[in-house]
N, C-alpha and C positions, 0 to 999 in steps of 0.2 A: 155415644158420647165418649171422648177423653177425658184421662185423667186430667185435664187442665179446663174441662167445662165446655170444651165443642165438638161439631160434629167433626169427625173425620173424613177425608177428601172435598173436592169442590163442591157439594152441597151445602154444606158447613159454612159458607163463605160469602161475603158480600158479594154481588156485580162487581165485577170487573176487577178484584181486589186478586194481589200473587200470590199464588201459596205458601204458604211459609214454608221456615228452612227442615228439612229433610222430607216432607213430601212428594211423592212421586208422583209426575204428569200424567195420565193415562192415556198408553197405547192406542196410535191411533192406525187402523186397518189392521191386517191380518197377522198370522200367525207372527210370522218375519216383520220387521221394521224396516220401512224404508232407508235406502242409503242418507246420509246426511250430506245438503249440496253442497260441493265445492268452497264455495262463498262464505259458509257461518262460522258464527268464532269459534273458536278451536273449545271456548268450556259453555258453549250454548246461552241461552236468553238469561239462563239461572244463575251463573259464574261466566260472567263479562273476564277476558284477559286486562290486567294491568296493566295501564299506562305504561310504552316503552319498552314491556316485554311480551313475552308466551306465556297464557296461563300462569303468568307469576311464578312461574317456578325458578330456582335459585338460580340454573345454567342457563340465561338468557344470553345473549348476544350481546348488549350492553357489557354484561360484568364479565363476561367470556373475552372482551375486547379490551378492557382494563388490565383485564390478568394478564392476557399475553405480551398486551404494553410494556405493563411495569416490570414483566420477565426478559422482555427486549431490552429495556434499560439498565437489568441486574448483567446479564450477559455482556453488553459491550460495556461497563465497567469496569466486569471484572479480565476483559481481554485487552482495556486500553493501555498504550503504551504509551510513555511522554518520556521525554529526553530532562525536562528540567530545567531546561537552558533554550532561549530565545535568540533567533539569528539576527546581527546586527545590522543591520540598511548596508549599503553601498556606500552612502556619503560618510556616515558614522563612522564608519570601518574605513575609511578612506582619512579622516579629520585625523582619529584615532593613533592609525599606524603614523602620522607626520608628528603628532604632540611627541611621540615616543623618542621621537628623534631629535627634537627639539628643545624640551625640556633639558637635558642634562647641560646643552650647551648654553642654555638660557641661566640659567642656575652660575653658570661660572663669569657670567656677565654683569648679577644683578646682587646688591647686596642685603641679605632677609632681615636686618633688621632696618633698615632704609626705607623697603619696600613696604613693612606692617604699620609704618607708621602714616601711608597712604589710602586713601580710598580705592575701591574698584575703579572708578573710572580717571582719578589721576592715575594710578597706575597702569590704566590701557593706553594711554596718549602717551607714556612714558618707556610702556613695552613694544609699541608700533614700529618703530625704526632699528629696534636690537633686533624682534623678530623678526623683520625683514632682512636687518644682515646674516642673522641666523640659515633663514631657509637659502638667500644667494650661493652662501656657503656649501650649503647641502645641494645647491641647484634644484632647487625644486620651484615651480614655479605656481602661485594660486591665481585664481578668481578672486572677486571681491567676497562673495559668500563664505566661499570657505578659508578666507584670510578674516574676519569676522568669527566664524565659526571654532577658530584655532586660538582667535584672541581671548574668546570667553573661556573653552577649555581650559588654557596655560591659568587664568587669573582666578579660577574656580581652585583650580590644582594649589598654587600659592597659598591664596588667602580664604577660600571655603572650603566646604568641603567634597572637592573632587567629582566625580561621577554623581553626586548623591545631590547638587545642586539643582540639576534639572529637574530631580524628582521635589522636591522643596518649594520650588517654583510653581509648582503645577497647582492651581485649585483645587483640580478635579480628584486630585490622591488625599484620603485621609489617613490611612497607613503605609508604612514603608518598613520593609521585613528583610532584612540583610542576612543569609544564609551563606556566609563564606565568599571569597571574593569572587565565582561565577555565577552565584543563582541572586537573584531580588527579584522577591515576590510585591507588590502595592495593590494596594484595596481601595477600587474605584467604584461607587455606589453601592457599595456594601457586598460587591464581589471582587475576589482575589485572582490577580491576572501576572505572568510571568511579564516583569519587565527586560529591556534588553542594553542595562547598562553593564561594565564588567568592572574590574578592578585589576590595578595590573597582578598583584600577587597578594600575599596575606600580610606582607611586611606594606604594601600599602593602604592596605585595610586597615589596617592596626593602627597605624599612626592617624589617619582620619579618626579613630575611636580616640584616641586621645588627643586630638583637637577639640574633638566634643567636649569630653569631661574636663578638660584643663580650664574651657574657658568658666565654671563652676564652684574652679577649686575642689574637685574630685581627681581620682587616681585609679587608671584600670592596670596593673599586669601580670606577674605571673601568682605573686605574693596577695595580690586582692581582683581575685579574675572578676567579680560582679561591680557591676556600678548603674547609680543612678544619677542620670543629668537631663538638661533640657536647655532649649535652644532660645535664642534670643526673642521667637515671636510667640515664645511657652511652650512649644512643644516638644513633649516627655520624649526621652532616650532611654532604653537597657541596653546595656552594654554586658556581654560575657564572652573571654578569650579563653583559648586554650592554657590548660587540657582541661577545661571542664566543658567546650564545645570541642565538638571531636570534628569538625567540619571547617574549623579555622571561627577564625572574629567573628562575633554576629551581631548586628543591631537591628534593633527595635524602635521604631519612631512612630510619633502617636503625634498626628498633627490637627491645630485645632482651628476652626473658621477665623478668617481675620476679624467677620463682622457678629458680635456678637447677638449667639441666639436667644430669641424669646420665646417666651411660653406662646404665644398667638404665633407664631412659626414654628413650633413644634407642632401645632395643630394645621397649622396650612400644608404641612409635610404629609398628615396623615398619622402619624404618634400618637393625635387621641383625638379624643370628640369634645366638641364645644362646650358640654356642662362640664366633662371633666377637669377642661382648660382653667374653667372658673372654679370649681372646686380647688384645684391647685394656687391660682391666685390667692386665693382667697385663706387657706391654710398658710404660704407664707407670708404673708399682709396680718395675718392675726397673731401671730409669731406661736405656730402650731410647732412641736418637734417631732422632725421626720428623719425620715431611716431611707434613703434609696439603696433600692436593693436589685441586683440585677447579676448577668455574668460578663466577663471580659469584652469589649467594648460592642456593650448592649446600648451605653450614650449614659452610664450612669451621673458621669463628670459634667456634659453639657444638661442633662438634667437640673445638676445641682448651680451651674449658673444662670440657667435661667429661670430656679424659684429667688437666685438671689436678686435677681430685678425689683424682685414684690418689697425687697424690704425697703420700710422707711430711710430715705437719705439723712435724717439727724441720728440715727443708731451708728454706733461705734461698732464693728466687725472684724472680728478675728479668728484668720485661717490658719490651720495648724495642718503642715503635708511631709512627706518622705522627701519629696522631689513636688516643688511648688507647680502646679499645675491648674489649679484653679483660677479664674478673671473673674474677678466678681463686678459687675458693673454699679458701684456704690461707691459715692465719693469718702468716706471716713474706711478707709478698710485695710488694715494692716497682716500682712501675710508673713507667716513665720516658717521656718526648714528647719530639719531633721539634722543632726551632723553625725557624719557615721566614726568607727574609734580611729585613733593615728595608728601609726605602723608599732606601735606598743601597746596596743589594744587600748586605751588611754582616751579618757577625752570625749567619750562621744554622748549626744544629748538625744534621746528618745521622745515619740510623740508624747509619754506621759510626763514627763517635764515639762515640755512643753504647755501642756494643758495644765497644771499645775502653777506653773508659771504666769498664765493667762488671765486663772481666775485674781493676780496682781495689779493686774493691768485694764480694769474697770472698764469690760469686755461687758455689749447689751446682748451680742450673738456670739458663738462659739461654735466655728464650723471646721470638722475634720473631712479630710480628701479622702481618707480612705481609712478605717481602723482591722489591722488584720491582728491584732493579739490583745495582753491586760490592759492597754489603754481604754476598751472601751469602759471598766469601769470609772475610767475621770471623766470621760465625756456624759456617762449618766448623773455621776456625781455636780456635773457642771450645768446638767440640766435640772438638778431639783435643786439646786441652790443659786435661784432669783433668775437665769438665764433663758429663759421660754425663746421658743424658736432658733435652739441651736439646730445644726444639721449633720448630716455625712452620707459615707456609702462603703456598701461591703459587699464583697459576694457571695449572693445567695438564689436557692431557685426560685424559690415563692417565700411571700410572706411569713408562713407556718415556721419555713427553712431556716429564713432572717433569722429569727426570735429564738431559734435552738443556737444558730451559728450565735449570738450575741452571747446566751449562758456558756458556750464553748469556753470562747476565746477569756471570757471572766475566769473561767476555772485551770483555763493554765496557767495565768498567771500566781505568785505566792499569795492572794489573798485566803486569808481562814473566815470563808461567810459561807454558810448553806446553801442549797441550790436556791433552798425555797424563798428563801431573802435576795439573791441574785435575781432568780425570778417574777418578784413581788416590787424590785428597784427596776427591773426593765419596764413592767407595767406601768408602774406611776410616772413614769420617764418620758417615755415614747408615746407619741399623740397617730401620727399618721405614719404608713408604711409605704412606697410607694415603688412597685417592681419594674423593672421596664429590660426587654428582651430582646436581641436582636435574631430574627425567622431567619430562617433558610434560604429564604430572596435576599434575602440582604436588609431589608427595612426592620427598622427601631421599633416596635411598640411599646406604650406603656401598658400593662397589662395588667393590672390591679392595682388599686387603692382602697387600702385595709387602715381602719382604725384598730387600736387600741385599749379595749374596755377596760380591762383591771385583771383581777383574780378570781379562781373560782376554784376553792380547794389548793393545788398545787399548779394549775394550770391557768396560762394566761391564755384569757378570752381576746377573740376576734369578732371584728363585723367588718364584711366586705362592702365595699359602697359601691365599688365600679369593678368591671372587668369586661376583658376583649374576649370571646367564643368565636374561634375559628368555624368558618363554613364550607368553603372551596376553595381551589386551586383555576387561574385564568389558563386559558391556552398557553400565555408567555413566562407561564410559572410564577406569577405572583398568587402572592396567599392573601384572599379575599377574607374579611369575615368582619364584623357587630361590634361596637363598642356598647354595653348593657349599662343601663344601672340597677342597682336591687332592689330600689323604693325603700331601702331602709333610713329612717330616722336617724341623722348622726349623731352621736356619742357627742364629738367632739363640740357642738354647735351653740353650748354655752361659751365657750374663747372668740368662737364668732360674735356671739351677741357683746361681748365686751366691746366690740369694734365697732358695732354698727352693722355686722355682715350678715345679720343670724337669718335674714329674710331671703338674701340672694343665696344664702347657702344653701338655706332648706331647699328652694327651688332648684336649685343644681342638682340635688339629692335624691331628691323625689321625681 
């Protein structure tokens, strides 16, 4: 008998039943053991090999073929070379060098303030027969195409702005990334690709940047090299000149969909899963206050227009930004800007003014674009006094992050309050968190939605209700993976039940 109450070896044992683990088969013929055939698994009847590999051991051929991959890819990274600059077509470069030649004489033909008071297209019926005696002159003779192709050039140059027009035009670009007058980068499906427009020098670069800012009522040069603007169809511009770019003029353009998005197209994208969709509804429908939190263009901004869908069209809304950039698709909604100081440092009116200002203006919602310093104290301020369902967005990496960055930016500014009071006012404030990231493929996700419980000691409590777990990688390099929910019971799900929601919510939840 063993210690554990049986026989030892196969007499010990039922019919037909395996031996248990560390027992040894006994030897069957003589002294020497048979060779083992060819054929049998490499760890016998006993220890079957793993699915995929060799006896499971760590240097399989699988992971042996991953290493050597991902060292393939480390290597020619580190040996690629790029120029930076994109060669320009044939026609382009053909259009191009004629504009060159034609502008300046075009210019002493046409008179600029005549001309700004014209459309694009009165002015191309009006530019058609100068620049044809223009090119006679030069002898150059076109096509229709590129007589066409020359017209929109010249009238882009005049009255838009320049090279940067085609890119504007395009759908398919959601940024556009100006590094000096030969490099532009634009971000098409959430990867970044060398475009192949130029600029003639940095004096004409320059002036396109303040075409921008002027139409504003902003000012970029040497005395205020930063500026923020934006364009007639909303979309955000930075602007910063030498010498604080050491590469010449550089802009920044952050372009936004014509057709405004929704929550139920954030989910047709793939950004999140169908209860999440409705838990999101449904927080701003209940007029929850949320915090989106995410890092530079993760889709924080088209996030935040499309919870403003959910709200009621009889609520009064007021957006309070640096550089107005927000479209809230609600008919009562009044959008206020930032003004920065005159050239006497003089004069200039801050988001916290603003919000201060606000709560004047018998404001039902109160939504900031972005809060990076002490203004987020008025916007908590604005949210525990009568305002439910204010909003905004900041940068941060996860939620946990959010909630430190908020006590941050509180304690730079002059206020004299403890953390633990700063801490205890973010709590009672803030209803939902909501993170959203842009992967390495380039796609958006939303990646957590975290409530807000309260306090517990000096620490504000979380509960996660949703989040995305990465799984794998496709062959095309998209990053596959799970949108989960946690089965936890929301916190928040009383402001639901105020609404009517408490039913569909819990089910989203759970």
């Amino acid at each position: 008998m063993s210690a554990f109450g049986r026989k030892n070896g196969p007499s010990g044992m039922a019919p037909g039943a395996r031996p248990s683990f560390g027992v040894a088969r006994p030897m069957k013929g003589g002294a020497m053991p048979k060779p083992a055939p060819e054929a049998a698994p490499p760890g016998g009847e006993q220890f079957p090999p793993l699915p995929g590999g060799h006896g499971g051991m760590p240097q399989d051929s699988g992971i042996l073929a991953n290493k050597s991959d991902a060292m393939t890819r480390l290597a020619d990274r580190a040996n690629k070379v790029e120029s930076g600059q994109a060669e320009i077509g044939g026609f382009e470069a053909s259009v191009h060098k004629i504009k060159e030649q034609v502008l300046p004489r075009l210019l002493e033909r046409v008179d600029p303030e005549a001309a700004s008071t014209l459309s694009k297209e009165e002015l191309s019926e009006e530019f058609r027969p100068i620049i044809m005696e223009v090119l006679a002159e030069l002898k150059v003779t076109l096509n229709r195409r590129e007589q066409f192709a020359l017209e929109k050039v010249l009238i882009d140059e005049l009255l838009g702005f320049g090279p940067l027009e085609e890119l504007l035009n395009d759908p398919d670009i959601s940024d556009i990334m100006v590094n000096g007058p030969d490099q532009t980068y634009v971000e098409k499906k959430g990867k970044l690709q060398l475009s192949a427009i130029r600029f003639r020098d940095e004096q004409h670069l320059f002036q396109i940047a303040q075409r921008i800012v002027n139409q504003v009522g902003r000012r970029v040069d040497q005395t205020t090299p930063l500026a923020d603007a934006r364009l007639k169809d909303g979309s955000r511009v930075n602007v910063i000149v030498p010498p604080l770019s050491l590469r010449g003029t550089a802009i920044s353009i952050r372009k936004f969909s014509e057709k405004p998005i929704t929550l139920d197209m954030l989910k047709d994208f793939g950004s999140m899963s169908d209860r999440m969709c409705t838990a999101l509804k449904i927080a701003g429908a209940t007029r929850m206050n949320v915090v989106i939190s995410g890092g530079t263009g993760s889709g924080k901004t088209t996030m935040l227009n499309a919870l403003s869908k959910m709200i009621d069209p009889g609520e009064r809304v007021i957006t309070i930004e640096d550089a107005a950039e927000l479209r809230l698709q609600q008919p009562h909604w009044l959008p206020l800007e930032t003004r920065p100081p005159n050239l006497e440092g003089q004069g200039a009116i801050t988001i916290g003014d603003l919000v201060r200002n606000a709560l004047r203006m018998r404001p039902d919602r109160i939504i900031l674009g972005e809060i990076r310093g002490a203004e987020c104290f008025d916007l908590l301020a604005a949210m525990n006094t009568g305002h439910d369902g204010s909003m905004c967005t900041l940068h941060a990496n996860s939620p946990r992050e959010c909630l430190g960055r908020m006590e941050n930016m509180i304690l730079m500014g002059d206020i004299k309050i403890p953390k633990e009071a700063i801490s205890r006012q973010i709590a009672e404030s803030v209803d939902l968190i909501v993170q959203v990231k842009r992967l390495r493929d380039g796609s958006r996700r939303t990646t957590n939605i975290t409530e807000v419980i309260g306090m517990e000691g000096d620490v504000i409590v979380t509960q996660e209700l949703f989040n995305f777990e990465y799984l794998d990688e496709s062959e095309d390099g998209r990053i596959l993976g799970e949108f989960r929910s946690t089965g936890l019971r929301p916190y928040t799900l009383e402001k639901a039940r105020q609404f009517g929601f408490d039913q569909a919510y819990l089910e989203a939840c759970l």
